[in-house]
C-alpha positions in Angstrom: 0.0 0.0 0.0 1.2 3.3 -1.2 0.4 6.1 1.7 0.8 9.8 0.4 0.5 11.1 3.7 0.4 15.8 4.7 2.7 16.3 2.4 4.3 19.6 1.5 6.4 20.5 -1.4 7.4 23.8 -3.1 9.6 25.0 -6.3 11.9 28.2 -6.7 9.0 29.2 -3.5 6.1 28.0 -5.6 4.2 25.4 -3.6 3.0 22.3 -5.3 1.9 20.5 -2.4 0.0 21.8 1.0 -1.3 18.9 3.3 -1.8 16.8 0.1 -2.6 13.2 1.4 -3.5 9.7 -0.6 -4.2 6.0 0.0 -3.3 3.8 -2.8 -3.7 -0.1 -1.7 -1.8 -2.5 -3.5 -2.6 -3.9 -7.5 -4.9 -1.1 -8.0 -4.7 0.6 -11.2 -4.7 4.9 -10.7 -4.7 7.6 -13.5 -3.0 10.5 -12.0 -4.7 13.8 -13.6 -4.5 17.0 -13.5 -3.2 20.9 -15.1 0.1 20.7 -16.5 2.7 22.2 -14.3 0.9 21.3 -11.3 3.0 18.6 -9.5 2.4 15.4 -11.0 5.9 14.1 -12.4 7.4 15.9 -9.1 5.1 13.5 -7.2 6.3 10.5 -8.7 10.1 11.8 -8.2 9.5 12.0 -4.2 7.9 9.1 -4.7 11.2 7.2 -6.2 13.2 9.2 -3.2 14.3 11.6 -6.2 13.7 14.8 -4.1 13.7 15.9 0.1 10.0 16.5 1.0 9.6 19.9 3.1 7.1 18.4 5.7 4.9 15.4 5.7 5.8 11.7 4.4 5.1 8.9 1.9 5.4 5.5 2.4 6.0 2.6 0.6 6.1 -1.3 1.4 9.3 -2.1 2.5 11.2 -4.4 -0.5 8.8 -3.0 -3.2 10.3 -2.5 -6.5 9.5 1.0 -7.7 9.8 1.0 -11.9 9.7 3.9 -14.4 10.7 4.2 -18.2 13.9 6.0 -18.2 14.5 9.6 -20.6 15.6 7.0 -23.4 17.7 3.7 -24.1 21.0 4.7 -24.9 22.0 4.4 -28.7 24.3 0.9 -27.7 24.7 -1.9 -29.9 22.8 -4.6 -28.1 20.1 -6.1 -29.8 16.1 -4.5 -28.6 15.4 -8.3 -26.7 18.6 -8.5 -25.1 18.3 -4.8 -23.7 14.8 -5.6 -22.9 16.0 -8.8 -21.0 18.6 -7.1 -19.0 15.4 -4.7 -17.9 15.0 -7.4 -15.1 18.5 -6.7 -13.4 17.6 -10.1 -10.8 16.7 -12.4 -13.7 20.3 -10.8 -15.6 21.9 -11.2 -12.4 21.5 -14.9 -11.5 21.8 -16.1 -15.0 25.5 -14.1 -15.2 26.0 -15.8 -11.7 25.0 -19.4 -13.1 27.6 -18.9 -15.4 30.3 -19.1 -12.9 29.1 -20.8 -9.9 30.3 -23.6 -9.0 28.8 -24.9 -5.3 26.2 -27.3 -5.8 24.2 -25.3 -3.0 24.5 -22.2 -4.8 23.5 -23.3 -8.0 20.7 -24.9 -6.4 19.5 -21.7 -5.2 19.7 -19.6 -8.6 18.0 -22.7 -10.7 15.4 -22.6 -8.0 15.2 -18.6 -8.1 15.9 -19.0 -11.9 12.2 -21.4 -11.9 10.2 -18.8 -9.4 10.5 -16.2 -11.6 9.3 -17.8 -14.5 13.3 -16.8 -16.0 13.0 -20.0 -19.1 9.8 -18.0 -20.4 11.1 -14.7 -19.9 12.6 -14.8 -23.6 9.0 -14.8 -24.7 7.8 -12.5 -22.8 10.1 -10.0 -23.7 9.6 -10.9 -27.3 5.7 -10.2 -26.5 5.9 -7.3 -25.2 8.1 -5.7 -28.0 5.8 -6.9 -30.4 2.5 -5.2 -28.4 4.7 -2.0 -28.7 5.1 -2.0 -32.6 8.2 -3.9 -33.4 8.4 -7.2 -35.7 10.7 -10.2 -34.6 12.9 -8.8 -37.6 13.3 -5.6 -35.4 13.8 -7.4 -32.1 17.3 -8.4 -33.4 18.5 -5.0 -34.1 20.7 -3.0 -32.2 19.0 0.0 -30.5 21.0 2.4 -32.1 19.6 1.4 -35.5 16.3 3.4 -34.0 15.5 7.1 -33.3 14.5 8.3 -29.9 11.4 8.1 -30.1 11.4 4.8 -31.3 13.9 3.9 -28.3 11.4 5.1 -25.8 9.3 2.4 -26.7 12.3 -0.1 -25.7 12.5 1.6 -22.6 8.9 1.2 -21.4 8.8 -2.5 -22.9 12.1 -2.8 -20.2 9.9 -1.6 -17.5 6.9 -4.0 -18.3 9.0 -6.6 -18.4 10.5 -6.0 -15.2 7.3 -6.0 -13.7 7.9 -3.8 -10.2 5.4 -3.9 -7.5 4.9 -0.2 -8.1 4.8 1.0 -11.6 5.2 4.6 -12.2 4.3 6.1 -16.4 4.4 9.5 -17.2 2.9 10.0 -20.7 3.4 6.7 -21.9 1.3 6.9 -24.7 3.3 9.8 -26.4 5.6 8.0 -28.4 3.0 5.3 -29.2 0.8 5.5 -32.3 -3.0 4.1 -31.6 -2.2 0.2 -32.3 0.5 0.6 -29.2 -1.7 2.6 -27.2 -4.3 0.3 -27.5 -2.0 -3.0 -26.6 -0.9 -1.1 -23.9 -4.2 -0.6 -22.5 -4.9 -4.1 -22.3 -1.3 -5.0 -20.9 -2.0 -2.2 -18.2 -5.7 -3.6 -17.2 -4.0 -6.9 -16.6 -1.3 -6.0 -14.9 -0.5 -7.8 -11.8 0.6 -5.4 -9.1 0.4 -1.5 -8.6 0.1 1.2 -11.5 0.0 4.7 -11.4 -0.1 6.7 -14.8 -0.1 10.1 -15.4 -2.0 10.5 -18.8 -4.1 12.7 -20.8 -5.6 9.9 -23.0 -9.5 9.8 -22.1 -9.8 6.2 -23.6 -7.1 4.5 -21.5 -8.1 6.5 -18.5 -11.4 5.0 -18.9 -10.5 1.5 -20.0 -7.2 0.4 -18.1 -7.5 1.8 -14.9 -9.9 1.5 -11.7 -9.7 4.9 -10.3 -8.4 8.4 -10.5 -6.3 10.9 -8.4 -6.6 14.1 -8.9 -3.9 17.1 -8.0 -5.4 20.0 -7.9 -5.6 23.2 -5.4 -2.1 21.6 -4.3 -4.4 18.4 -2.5 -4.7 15.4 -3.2 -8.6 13.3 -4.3 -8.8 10.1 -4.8 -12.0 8.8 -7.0 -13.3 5.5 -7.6 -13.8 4.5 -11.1 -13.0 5.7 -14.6 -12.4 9.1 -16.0 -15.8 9.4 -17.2 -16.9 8.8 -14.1 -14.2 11.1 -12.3 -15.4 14.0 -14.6 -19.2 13.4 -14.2 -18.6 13.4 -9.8 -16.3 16.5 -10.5 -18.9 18.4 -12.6 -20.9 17.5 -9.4 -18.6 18.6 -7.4 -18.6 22.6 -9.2 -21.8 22.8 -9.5 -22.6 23.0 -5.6 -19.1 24.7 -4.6 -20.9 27.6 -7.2 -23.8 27.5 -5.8 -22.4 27.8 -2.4 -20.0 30.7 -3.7 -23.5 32.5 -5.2 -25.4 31.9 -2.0 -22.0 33.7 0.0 -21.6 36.5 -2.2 -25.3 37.3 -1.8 -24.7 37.3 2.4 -21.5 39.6 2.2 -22.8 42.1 -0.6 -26.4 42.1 2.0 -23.4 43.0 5.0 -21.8 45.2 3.2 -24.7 47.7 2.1 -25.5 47.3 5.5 -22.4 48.3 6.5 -22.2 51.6 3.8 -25.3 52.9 5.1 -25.0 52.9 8.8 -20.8 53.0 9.2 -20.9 56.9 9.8 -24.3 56.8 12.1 -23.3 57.0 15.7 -26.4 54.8 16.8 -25.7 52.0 14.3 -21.6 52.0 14.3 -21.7 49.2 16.8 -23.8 46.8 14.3 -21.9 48.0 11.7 -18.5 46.8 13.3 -20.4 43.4 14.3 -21.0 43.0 10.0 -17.6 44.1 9.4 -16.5 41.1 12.0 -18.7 38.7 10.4 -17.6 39.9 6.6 -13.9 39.4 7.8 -14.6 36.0 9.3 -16.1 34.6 6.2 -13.8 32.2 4.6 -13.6 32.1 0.8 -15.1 29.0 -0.5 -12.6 27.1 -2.5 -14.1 26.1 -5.9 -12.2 23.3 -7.5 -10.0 25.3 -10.3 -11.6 24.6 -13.5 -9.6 25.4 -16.3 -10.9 28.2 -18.6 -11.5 26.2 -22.1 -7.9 27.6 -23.6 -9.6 27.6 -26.9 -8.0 27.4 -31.0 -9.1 29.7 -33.3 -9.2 28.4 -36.7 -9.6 30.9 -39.1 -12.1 29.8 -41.7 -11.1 29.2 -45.7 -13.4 30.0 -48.6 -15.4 27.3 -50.2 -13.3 25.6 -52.8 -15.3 23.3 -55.3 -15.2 19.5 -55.2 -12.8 17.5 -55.2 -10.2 19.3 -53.4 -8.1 15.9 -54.2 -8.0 13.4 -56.5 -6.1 10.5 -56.9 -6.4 8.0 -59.7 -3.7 4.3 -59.5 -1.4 6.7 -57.6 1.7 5.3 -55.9 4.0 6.6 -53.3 7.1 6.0 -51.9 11.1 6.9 -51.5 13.9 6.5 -53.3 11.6 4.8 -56.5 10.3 2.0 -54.5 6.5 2.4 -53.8 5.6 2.0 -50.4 1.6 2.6 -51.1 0.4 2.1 -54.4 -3.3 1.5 -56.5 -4.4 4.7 -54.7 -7.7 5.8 -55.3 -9.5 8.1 -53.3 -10.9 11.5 -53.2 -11.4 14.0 -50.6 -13.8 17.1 -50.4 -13.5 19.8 -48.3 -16.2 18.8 -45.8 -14.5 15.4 -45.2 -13.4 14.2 -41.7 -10.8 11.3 -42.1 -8.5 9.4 -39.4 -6.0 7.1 -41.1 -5.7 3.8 -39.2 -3.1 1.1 -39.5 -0.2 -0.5 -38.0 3.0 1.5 -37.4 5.2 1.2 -40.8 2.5 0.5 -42.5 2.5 4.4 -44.9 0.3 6.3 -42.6 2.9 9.2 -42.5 3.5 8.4 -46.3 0.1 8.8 -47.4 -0.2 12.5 -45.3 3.3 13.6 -47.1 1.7 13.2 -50.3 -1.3 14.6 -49.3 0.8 17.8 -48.2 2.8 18.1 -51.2 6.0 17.0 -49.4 6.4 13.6 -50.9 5.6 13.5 -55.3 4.2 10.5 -56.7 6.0 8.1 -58.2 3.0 6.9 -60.6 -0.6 7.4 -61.6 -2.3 11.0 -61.2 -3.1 13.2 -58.2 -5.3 16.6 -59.0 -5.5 19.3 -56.1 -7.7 22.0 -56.6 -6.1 25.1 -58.4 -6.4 27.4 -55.2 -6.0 24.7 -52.1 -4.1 25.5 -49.3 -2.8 22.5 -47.0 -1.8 23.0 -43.2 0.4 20.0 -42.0 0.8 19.8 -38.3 3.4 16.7 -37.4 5.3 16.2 -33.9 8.4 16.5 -35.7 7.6 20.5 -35.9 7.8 21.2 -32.7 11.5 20.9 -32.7 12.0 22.7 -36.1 10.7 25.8 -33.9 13.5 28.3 -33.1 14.3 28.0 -29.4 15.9 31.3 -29.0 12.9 33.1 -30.2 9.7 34.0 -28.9 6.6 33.0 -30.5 5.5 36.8 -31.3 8.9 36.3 -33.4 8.0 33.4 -35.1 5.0 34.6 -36.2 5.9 38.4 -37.3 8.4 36.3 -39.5 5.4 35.4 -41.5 3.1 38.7 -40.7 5.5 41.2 -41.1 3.0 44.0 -42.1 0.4 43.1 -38.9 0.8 45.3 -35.7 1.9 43.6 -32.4 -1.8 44.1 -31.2 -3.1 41.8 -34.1 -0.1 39.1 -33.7 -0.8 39.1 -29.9 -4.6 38.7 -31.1 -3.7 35.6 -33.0 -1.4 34.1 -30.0 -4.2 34.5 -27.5 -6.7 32.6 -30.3 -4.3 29.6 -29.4 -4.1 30.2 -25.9 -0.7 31.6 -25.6 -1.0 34.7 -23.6 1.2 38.1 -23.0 3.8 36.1 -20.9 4.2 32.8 -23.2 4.1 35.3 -26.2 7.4 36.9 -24.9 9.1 33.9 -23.6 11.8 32.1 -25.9 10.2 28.9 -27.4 13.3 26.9 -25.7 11.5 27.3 -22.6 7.7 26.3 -23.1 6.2 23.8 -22.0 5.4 20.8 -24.4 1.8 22.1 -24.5 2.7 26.0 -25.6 5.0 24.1 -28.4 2.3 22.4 -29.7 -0.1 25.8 -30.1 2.4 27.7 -31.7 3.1 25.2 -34.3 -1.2 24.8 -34.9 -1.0 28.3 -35.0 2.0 28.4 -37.3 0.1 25.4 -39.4 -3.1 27.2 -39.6 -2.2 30.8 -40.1 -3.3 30.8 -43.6 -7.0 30.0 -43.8 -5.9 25.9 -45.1 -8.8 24.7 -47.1 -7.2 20.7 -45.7 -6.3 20.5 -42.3 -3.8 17.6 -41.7 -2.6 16.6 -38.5 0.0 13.5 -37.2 -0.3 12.8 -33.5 -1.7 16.6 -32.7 -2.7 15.8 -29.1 0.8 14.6 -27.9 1.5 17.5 -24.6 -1.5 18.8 -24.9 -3.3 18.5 -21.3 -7.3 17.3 -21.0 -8.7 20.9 -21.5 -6.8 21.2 -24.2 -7.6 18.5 -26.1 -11.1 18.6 -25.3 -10.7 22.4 -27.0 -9.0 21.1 -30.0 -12.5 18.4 -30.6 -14.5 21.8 -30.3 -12.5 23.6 -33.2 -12.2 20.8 -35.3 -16.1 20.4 -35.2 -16.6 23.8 -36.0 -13.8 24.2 -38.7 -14.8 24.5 -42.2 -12.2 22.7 -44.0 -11.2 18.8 -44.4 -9.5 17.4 -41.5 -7.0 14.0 -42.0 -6.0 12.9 -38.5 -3.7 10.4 -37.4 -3.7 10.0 -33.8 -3.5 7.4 -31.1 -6.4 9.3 -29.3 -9.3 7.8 -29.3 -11.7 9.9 -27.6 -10.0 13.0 -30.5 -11.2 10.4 -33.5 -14.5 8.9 -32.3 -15.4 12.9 -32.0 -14.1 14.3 -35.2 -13.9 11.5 -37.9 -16.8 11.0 -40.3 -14.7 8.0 -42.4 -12.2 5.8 -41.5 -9.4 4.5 -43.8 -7.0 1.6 -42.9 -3.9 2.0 -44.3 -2.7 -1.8 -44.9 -0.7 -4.0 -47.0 0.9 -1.0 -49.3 -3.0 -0.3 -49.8 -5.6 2.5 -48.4 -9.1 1.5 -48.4 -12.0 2.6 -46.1 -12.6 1.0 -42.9 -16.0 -1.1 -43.1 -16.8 -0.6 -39.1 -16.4 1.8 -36.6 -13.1 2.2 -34.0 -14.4 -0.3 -31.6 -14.6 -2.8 -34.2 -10.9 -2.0 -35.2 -9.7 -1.9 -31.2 -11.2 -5.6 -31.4 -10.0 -6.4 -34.5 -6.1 -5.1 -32.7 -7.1 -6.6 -29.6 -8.3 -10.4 -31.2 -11.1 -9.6 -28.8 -15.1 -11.5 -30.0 -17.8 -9.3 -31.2 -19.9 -7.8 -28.4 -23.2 -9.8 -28.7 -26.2 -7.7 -29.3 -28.7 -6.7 -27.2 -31.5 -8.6 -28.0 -31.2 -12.4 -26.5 -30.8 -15.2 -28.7 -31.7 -18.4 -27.8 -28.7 -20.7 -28.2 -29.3 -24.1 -30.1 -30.3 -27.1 -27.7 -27.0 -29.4 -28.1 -27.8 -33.1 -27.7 -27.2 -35.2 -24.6 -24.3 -36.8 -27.0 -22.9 -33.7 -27.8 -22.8 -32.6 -24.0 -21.4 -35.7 -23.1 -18.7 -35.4 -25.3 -18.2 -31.5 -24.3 -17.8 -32.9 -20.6 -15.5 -35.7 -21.8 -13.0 -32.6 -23.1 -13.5 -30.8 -20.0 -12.7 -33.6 -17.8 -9.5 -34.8 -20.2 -8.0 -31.0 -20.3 -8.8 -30.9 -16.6 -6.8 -34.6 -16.5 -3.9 -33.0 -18.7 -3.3 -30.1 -16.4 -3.7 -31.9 -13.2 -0.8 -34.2 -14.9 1.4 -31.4 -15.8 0.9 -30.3 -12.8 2.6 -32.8 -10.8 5.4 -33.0 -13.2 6.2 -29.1 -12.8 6.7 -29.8 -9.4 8.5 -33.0 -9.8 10.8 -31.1 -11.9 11.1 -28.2 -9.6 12.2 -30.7 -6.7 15.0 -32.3 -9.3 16.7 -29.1 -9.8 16.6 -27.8 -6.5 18.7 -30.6 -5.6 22.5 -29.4 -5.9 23.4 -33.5 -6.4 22.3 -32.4 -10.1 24.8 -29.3 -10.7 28.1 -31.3 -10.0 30.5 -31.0 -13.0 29.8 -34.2 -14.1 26.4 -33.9 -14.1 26.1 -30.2 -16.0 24.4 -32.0 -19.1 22.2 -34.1 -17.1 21.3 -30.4 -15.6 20.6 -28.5 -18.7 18.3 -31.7 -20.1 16.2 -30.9 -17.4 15.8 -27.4 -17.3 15.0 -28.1 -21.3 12.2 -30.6 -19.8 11.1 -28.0 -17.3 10.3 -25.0 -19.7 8.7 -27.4 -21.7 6.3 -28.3 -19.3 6.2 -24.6 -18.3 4.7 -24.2 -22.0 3.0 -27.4 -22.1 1.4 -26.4 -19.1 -0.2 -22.2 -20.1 -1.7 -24.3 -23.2 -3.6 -27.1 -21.0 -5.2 -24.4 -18.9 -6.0 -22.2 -21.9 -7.7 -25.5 -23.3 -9.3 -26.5 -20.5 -11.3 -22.9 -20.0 -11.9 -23.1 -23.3 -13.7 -26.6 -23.1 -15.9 -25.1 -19.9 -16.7 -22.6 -21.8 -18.4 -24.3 -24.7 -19.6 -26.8 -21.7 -21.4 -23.7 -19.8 -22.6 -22.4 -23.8 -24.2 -25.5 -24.2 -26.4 -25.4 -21.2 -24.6 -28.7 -19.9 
């Protein structure tokens, strides 16, 4: 159990934290939320012992493994599985030790160890786990320094997984992942077997992969049961009667006060008038949650262009003359809303640099309309801004003839106000990056909006904003994103981007999260009456369960068996070594052998319960 317990923390004399307290039992899954720049990575460095709290304390269980994803995996040359295996230092450490030891006791103890931690699977695993994060087995081989850094994040938090500490700490995870990884990691989170705590901006995992919410704000600490949905609705609850309340006080001090204007100068009433002056003073400011003011965007709106605005007809893409997409037809009008799906790899990024003009084709036709104007928005951008300049610079770069009262105009339509607008782009946040460049991408009135991964730093408010703007914005919109919650509210049409093809997506993005996820259709809501299955046919589906049931009970015994055999230290004498190794063979084998008898046998008492037997 995590306790959070009066704490108090403050930076450069700003507070952060003020009595802020918070019970956390063990395995539950939390989404930290909350404004940016209010506390919540410094939370999880006192957490980690990282900084010296000013008062207060936290608590964790004594032994407990705390584990983070680290800046980035150095650029070394060992292969993605092997750094992933060395994630788990005590796994790396006992095999390096069972390399060299030589007392029969000893070895004993690491093989037994070794077998505890499941260490013969944890290949596997690892393998799994890269995979759920985007990379092939081709990949896995590689050395990390064949990748960029964002691509070596992902390395880093499939380390962390796979070292599986009792407290799990992710900032942001999802930022580097496109929706296919955010999505597996969803699922990988929900299941996860001991304590999480993720900060996150993502409404869909918030809602789907954990079990509650804590909430920094006003410098305390809330805790919430449930999903974010859920979070929100209680919250709204929440500021609806702390207004009411403040409406209610207001009236009582503005009736003291006149009270207190009329009679202050009247000999006979400047005793009562005192008394209301008292009772004015003694009224304590009711503290209503701080609710973000929607920071909104401000598209400005392009003139109607006549349709198509793009054509394409057998058009193929690609670089260096080899097509990555090809047989490309589609057309887009200016009203369209379209998120492209598909795995990473697959063109997504292609097909939007053609789109934008960036990439030519290598074949077939592509028409634009004669006057079209295309804003292209990617992640990349953000670091092409020029860090010793100020936003009001970078954008009287491109509207020299506007007065500093218009270009602040256009800042504040993006939410960057006075202060950001004079502050050096080097030190915004993540969040202030990413208006200035939708601002930069937008200035000109595009008639096609196109935007890779637009919600990456941008906090709840904020996103929720950007929905509202996109709705509203007159032009077509082509969004790649791993944000759910931003596609299910903007996209109209959804194209999967697959097998150096692009073709429109038959269902909606629940059907594609199954589809991902292998998960079965969600049965519908009207009750249909399964097929009686004949007293043979039960007897058989009760003769499966009892074998699988048999098979597992079997495997069972010789797991242990096994685990007795090389526990003994008799086995680890030099003469013996090949003898060992046969038998730690044997017992990953039944370790396999074993996962598929239980899968089998749920599966058999699940057709058993389906057929009413």
């Amino acid at each position: 159990m995590l306790r959070v317990d009066d704490i108090r923390y403050s930076v450069e004399g700003r507070p952060l934290f003020e009595g802020a307290s918070a019970t956390i039992p063990d395995g539950h899954k939390v989404g930290f939320v909350g404004r940016n720049g209010t506390g919540k990575t410094t939370l999880f460095r006192l957490i980690r012992g990282e900084l010296v709290l000013e008062g207060g304390d936290i608590r964790v269980p004594k032994g407990a493994r705390i584990g983070g994803v680290a800046q980035e995996v150095p650029g070394s040359e060992t292969s993605l599985l092997d750094t992933v295996l060395e994630a788990d230092t005590e796994r790396a450490s006992l095999m390096a030790e069972a390399e060299t030891a030589t007392d029969p006791t000893r070895i004993a103890e690491i093989q037994t160890r070794l077998a505890d931690i499941d260490a013969w699977s944890a290949e596997g695993r690892a393998s799994a786990i890269l995979k759920g994060l985007g990379f092939t087995t081709e990949e896995q081989g590689m050395p990390c320094s064949a990748f960029s850094g964002g691509w070596r994040m992902r390395v880093a938090l499939a380390g962390v997984l796979f070292s599986a500490p009792d407290l799990l700490l992710l900032d942001e995870p999802t930022n580097y992942l496109d929706l296919e990884g955010a999505l597996w990691l969803e699922s990988y989170l929900a299941s996860y077997p001991h304590t999480v705590i993720v900060i996150s901006h993502d409404r869909g995992l918030l809602n789907r992969a954990v079990t509650s919410i804590l909430h920094l704000e006003d410098r305390k600490l809330t805790l919430y049961q449930g999903s974010y949905d859920t979070f929100a609705e209680t919250r709204a609850a929440r500021l609806a009667v702390a207004e009411a309340e403040n409406r209610k006080q207001e009236a009582r001090r503005a009736h003291l006060q006149s009270f207190v204007d009329r009679f202050r100068a009247k000999a006979s009433k400047a005793v009562q008038a005192q008394s209301r002056l008292k009772m004015i003073a003694r009224m304590k400011p009711i503290s209503s949650p701080q609710e973000a003011a929607l920071r909104r965007f401000t598209f400005p709106e392009p003139e109607e262009l006549s349709p198509p605005i793009i054509n394409m007809e057998s058009t193929s893409v690609g670089y260096d003359g080899r097509a990555v997409l090809s047989k490309l037809n589609l057309r887009i009008d200016q009203d369209d809303r379209i998120a492209l799906l598909g795995r990473n790899g697959e063109g997504k990024s292609t097909l939007s640099k053609l789109l934008a003009g960036k990439l030519d084709p290598l074949g077939g036709r592509i028409t634009r309309a004669r006057k079209l104007r295309i804003g292209y928005f990617a992640q990349h951008q953000l670091d092409e801004l020029h860090i010793d300049e100020t936003p009001l610079d970078h954008i009287r770069r491109l509207r020299p003839g506007e007065t500093p009262a218009k270009l602040r105009a256009r800042l504040a339509g993006f939410g960057i106000g006075a202060e950001q607008a004079d502050t050096v782009a080097g030190r915004l946040s993540g969040g202030q990056k990413a208006r200035l460049s939708l601002l930069l991408a937008t200035l000109d009135a595009p008639h096609m909006l196109i935007l890779d991964e637009p919600t990456n730093h941008l906090d709840m408010e904020s996103r929720e904003a950007l929905i509202e703007a996109l709705t509203a914005y007159s032009g077509a919109v082509i969004l790649v994103s791993h944000d759910m919650h931003l596609l299910s509210h903007v996209a109209d049409a959804l194209w999967l981007v697959k097998d150096g093809r692009v073709a429109p997506w038959d269902g909606d993005l629940e059907d594609y999260r199954r589809m991902l996820l292998d998960m079965p259709a969600p049965k519908s809501g009207k009750k249909e009456r399964a097929p009686s299955a004949s007293r043979h046919d039960i007897a058989q589906l009760r003769q499966a369960v009892s074998d699988a049931e048999s098979r597992v009970g079997k495997l069972s015994e010789m797991r242990e068996k096994l685990s007795v055999k090389l526990a003994d230290p008799a086995i680890y004498e030099e003469t013996r070594l090949k003898e060992a190794e046969g038998w730690q063979r044997k017992f990953a084998e039944v370790e396999h052998g074993l996962e598929r008898a239980e899968a089998l046998w749920l599966k058999a008492l699940e057709r058993l319960e389906q057929s009413g037997g």
